[in-house]
C-alpha positions as CSV (number, residue, x, y, z in Angstrom):
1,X,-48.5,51.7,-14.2
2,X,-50.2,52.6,-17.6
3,X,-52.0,55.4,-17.7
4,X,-50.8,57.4,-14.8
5,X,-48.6,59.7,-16.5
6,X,-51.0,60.9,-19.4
7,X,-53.6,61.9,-16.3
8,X,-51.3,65.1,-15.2
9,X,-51.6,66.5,-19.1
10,X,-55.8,65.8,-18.9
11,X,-57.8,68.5,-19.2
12,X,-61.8,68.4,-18.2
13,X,-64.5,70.8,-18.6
14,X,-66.1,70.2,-15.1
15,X,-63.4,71.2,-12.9
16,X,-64.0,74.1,-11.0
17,X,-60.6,75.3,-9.9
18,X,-62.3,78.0,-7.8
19,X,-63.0,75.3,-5.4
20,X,-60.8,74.0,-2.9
21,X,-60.5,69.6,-3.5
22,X,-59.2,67.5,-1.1
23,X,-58.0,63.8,-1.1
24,X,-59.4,61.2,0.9
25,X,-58.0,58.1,2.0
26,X,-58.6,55.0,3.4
27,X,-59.4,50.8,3.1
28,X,-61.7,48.9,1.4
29,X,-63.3,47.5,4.4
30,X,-62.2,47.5,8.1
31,X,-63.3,43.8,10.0
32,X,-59.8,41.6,9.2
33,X,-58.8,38.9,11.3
34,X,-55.4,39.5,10.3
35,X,-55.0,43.1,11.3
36,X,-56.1,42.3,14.6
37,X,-52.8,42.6,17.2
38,X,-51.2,44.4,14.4
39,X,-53.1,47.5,12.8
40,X,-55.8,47.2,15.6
41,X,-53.8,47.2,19.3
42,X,-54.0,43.9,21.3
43,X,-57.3,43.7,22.9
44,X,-59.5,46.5,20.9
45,X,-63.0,44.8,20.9
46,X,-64.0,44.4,17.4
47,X,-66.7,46.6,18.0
48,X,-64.3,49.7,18.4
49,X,-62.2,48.6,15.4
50,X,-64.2,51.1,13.1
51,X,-63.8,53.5,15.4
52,X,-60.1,53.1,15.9
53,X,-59.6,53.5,12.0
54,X,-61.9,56.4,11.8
55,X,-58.8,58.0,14.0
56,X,-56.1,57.2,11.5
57,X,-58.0,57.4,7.7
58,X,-60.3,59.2,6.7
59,X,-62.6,57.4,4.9
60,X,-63.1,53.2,4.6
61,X,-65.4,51.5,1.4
62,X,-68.4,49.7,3.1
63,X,-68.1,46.1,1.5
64,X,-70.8,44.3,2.9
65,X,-73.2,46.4,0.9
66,X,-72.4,44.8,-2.0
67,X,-73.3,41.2,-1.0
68,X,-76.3,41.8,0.6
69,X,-79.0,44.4,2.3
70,X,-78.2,46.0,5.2
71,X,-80.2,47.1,7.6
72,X,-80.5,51.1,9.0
73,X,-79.2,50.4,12.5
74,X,-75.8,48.8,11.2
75,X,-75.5,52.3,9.2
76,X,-76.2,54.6,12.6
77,X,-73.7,52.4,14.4
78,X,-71.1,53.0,11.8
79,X,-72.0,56.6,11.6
80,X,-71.6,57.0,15.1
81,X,-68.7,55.2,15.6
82,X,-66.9,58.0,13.5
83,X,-65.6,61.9,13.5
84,X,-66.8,64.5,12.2
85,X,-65.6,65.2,8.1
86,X,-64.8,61.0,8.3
87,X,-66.3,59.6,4.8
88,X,-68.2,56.4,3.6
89,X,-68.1,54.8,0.4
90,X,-70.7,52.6,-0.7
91,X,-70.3,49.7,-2.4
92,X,-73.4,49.0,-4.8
93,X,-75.2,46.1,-4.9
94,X,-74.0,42.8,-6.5
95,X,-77.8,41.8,-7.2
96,X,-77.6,45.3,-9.4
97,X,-74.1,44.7,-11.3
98,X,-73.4,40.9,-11.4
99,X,-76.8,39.3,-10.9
100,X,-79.5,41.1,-12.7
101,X,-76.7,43.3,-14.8
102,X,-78.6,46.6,-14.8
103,X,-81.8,44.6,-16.2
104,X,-85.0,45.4,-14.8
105,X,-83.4,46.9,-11.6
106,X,-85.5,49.8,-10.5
107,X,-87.0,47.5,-7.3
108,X,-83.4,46.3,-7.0
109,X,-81.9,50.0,-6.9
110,X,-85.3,51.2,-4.4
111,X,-84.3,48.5,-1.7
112,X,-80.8,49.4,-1.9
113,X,-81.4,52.9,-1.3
114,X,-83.8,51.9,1.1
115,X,-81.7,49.6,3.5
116,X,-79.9,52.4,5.2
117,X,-77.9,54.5,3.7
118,X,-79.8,57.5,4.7
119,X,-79.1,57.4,8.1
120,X,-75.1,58.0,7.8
121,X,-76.3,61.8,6.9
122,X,-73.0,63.8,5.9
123,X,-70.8,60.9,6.2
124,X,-72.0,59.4,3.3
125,X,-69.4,59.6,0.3
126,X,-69.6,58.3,-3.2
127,X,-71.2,55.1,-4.4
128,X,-68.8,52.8,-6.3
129,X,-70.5,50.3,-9.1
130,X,-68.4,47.6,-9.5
131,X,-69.3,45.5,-12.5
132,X,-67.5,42.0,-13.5
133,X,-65.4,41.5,-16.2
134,X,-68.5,39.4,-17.8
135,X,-70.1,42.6,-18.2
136,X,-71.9,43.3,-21.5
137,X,-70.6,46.2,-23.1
138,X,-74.5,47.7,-24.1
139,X,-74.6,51.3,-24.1
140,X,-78.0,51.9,-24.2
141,X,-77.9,49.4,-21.1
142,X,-76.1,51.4,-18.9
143,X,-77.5,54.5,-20.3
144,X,-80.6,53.5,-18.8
145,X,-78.9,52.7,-15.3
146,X,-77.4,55.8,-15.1
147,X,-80.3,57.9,-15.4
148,X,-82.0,55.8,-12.5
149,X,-79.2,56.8,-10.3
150,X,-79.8,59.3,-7.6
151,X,-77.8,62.7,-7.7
152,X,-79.3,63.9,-4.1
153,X,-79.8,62.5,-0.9
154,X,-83.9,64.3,-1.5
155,X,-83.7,62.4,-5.2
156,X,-82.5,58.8,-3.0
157,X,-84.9,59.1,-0.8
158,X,-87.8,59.4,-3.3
159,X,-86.4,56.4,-4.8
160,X,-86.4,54.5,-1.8
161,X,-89.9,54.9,-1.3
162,X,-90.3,52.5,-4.3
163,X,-89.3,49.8,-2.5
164,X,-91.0,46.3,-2.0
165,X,-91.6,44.0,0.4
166,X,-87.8,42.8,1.3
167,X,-87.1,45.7,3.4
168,X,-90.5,47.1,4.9
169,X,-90.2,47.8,8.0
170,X,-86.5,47.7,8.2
171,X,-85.6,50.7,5.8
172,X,-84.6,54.2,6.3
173,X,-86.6,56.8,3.9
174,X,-85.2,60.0,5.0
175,X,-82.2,62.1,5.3
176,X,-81.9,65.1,7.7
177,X,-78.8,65.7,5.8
178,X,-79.6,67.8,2.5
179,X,-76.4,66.7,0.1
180,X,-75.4,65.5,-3.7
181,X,-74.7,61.6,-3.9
182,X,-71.8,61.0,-6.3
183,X,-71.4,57.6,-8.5
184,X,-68.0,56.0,-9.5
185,X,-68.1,52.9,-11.9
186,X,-65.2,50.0,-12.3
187,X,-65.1,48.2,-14.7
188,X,-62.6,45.2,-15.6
189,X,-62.4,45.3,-19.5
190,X,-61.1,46.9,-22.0
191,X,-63.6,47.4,-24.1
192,X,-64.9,50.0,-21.9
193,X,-61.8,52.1,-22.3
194,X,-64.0,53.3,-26.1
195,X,-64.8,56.9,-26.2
196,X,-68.3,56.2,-26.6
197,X,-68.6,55.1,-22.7
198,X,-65.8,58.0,-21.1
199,X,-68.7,60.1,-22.7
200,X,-71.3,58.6,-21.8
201,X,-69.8,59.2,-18.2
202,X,-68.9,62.5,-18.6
203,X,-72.7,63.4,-19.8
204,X,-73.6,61.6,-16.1
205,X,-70.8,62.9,-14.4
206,X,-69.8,59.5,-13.3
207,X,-66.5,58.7,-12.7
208,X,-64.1,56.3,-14.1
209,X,-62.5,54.3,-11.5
210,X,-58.4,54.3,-11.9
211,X,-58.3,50.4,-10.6
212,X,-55.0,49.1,-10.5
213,X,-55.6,45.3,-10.5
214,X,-52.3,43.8,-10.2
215,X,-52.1,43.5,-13.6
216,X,-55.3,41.3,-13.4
217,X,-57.3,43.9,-15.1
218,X,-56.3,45.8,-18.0
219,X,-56.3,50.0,-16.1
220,X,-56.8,53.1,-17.5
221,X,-56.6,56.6,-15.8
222,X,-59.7,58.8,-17.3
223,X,-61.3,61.4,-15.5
224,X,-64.9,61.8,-16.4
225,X,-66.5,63.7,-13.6
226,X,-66.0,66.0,-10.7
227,X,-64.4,64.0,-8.9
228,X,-61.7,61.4,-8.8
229,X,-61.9,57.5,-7.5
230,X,-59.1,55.4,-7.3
231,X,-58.8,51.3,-6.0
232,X,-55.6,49.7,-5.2
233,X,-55.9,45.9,-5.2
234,X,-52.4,45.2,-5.0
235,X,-49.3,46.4,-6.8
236,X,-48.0,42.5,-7.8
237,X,-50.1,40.3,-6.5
238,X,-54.2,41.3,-6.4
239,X,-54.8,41.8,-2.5
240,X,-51.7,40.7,-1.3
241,X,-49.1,42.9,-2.5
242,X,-47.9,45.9,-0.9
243,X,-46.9,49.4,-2.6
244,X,-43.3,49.6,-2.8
245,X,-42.2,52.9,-1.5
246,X,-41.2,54.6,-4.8
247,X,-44.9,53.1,-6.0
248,X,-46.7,55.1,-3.4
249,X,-44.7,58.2,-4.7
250,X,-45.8,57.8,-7.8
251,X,-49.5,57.6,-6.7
252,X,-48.8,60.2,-4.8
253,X,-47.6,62.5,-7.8
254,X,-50.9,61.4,-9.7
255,X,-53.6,61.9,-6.9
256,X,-51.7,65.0,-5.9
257,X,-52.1,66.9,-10.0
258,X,-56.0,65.3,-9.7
259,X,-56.1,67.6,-6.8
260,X,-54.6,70.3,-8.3
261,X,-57.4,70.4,-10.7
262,X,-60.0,71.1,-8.6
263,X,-61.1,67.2,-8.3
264,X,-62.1,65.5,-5.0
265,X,-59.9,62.4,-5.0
266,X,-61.0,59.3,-3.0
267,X,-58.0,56.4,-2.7
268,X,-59.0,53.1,-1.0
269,X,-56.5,50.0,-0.8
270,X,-58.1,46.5,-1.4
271,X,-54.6,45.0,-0.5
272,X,-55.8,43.9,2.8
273,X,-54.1,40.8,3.6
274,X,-50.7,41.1,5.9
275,X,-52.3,44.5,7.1
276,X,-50.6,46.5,3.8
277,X,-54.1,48.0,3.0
278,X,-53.7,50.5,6.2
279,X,-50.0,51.1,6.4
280,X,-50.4,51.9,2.2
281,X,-52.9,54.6,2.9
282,X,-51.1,56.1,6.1
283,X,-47.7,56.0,4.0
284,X,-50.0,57.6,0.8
285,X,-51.0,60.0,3.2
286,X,-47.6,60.7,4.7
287,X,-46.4,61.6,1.2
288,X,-49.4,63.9,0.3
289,X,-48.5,65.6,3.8
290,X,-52.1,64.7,5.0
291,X,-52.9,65.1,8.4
292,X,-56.1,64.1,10.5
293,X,-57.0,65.9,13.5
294,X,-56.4,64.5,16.9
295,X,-59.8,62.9,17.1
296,X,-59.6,61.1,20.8
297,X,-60.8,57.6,20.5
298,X,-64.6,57.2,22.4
299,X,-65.1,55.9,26.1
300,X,-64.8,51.8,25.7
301,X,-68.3,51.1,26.6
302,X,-70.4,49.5,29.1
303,X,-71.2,45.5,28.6
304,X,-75.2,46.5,28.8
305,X,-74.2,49.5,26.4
306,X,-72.4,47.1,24.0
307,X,-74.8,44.6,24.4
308,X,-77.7,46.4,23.2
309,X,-74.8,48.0,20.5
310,X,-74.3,44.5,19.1
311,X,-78.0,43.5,18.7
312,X,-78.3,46.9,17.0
313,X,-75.5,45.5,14.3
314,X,-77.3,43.2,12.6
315,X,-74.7,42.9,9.7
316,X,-70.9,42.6,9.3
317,X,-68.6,43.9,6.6
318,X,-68.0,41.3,4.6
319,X,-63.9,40.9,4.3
320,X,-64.7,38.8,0.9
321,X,-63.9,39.8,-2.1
322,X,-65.6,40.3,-5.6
């Protein structure tokens, strides 16, 4: 676990240790066959899983915004599906990062913004960039990106309005909920551990993703923003392997001095398979002595109910990985 040590001995100039941080905690996803009878009781319809984890984390990564454009009434459903204070991350598109790699992507970042996520209102958390390890280390590239980046819900929807013809008429361009939008970037190289990009972060206050790859992917623990983001694909083998218990203390010990801080600190596990990604986060959890309220699980509905809830869900979360 490289890295996680220095972080308690970091010092930042944006914390604000007036105000209060919390940690948040959840899965990279929620749809998993395998979790099904397991994590999710026997017989929960697949359309109340979201809901059923919205009652035991407090937060889940929306995957299947990365591989393609969804569509405003798959983000209400979500949104309504959850409590009060439960949190969305937003995976960024794929055509953005992988495809186009921040090249001419101001029609690319207008549809995203565009497709619906808007319509979660103050359930919507950060947005996580994920970029492949074939990532060009150009500065002035991702300069550029960053300053097209929405900091406001008001600033996102104004971008939205840009967008073409892919999403008219299925696109959400307003947000009752006045709030800041926060960015996180992983990346899955070293040569973006320079001090020429932390700072280039820390002038967007972007934040460094602490990705622990399974030793995949070289990981570093900088803080360059407000806020703190962490991924967890799997202590020994990437998406497979569980956290050892004396591995989730020492996560523990390192989300619990970002905290201290002043940061807000976001923790999802990407360990999905054999259900580890939920029980990781609930034993994380345990150890931080997090607690969620006793949100009571919604009536089951009606079949004409869920029937016109389905056709409203246009799009899954992808269970796929990058």
């Amino acid at each position: 676990m490289r890295g996680l040590v220095p972080l308690a001995r970091q010092t930042h100039r944006l914390f604000d240790m007036a105000r209060p941080s919390r940690v948040v905690i959840g899965t990279s996803g929620w749809r998993y066959r395998s979790w099904r009878g397991t994590f999710y009781p026997p017989g929960l319809r697949q359309r109340d899983e979201l809901a059923f984890l919205s009652r035991r984390l407090a937060s889940v990564e929306i995957n299947g915004t990365f591989y393609s454009l969804q569509r405003p009434g798959s983000f209400r459903v979500w949104r309504e599906a959850t409590p009060d204070g439960f949190v969305f991350a937003v995976k960024g598109s794929r055509f953005v990062t992988h495809m186009k790699k921040l090249r001419d992507v101001d029609t690319a970042l207008a549809n995203f913004f565009a497709s619906g996520l808007l319509a979660l209102g103050d359930r919507l958390g950060p947005v996580l960039w994920q970029f492949p390890a074939s990532m060009p280390f150009d500065l002035g590239r991702f300069a550029r990106f960053f300053a097209r980046l929405p900091r406001s819900t008001a600033e996102a929807a104004r971008l939205a309005r840009r967008h073409d013809a892919r999403v008219r008429g299925r696109c959400c361009l307003t947000s009752r909920h006045d709030a800041s939008i926060r960015h996180a970037v992983e990346v899955r190289r070293e040569v973006f551990f320079a001090p020429a990009f932390r700072q280039l972060l820390e002038r967007h206050d972007i934040a460094f993703v602490i990705s622990d790859g399974a030793r995949r992917w070289p990981m570093e623990s900088f803080v360059t923003a407000g806020f703190a983001y962490v991924r967890l694909h799997g202590a020994e083998e990437l998406y497979v392997s569980g956290y050892r218990p004396e591995e989730l203390d020492r996560w523990a010990t390192t989300c619990a001095a970002l905290a201290a801080r002043g940061l807000d600190v976001f923790v999802y596990f990407d360990n999905d398979a054999k259900v580890h990604a939920p029980a990781d986060a609930e034993g994380l959890m345990r150890r931080l002595g997090i607690a969620l309220p006793a949100y009571p699980m919604p009536p089951l509905l009606g079949r004409a109910a869920a029937a016109r809830r389905a056709r409203r869900l246009t799009s899954v979360d992808d269970a796929a990985h990058p």
